[in-house]
N, C-alpha and C positions, 0 to 999 in steps of 0.2 A: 889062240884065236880069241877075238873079242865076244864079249857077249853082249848083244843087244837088249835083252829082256828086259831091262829093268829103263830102257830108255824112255822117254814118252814119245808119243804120237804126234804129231803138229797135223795130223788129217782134222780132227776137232774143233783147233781153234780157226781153222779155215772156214770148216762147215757155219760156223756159228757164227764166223764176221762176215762170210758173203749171205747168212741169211738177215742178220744185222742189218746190211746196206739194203738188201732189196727191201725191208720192211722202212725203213725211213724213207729211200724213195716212195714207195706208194704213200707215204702218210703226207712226205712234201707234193706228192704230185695230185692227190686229194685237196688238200690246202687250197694250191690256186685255182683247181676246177670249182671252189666253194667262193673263194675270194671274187673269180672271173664271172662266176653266176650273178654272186650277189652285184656284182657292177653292173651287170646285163652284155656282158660279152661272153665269148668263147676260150678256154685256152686248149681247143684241141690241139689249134696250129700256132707253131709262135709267133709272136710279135714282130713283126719287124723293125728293128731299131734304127733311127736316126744315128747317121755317120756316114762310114763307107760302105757302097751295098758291095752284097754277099757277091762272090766273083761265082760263074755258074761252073768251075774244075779249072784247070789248070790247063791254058793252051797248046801247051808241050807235054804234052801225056804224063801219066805219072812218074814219082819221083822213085826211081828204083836204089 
């Protein structure tokens, strides 16, 4: 029979790179709240970019 004991864990380096991501998210999404101030705009909502507008879903229902 195998023995696992001596295996590591990979629970750890999960916990610590999705708390990683969520902590640089907030600091980027701080950033532009500070950036969007200082210009005198908002970035609650996002910008709407010049191109193609956004399609409102898919006319043919979703894509299963």
């Amino acid at each position: 029979m195998y023995d696992n004991s001596q295996q590591r864990s990979a629970v750890l380096p999960l916990v610590l790179s999705t708390v990683g991501s969520v902590l640089i998210g907030m600091v980027v999404r701080r950033l532009r709240q500070d950036r969007a101030a200082a210009r005198g705009g908002t970035a609650d909502r996002p910008v709407q970019r010049a191109g193609r507008p956004r399609a409102a879903g898919n006319p043919r229902g979703p894509v299963l």
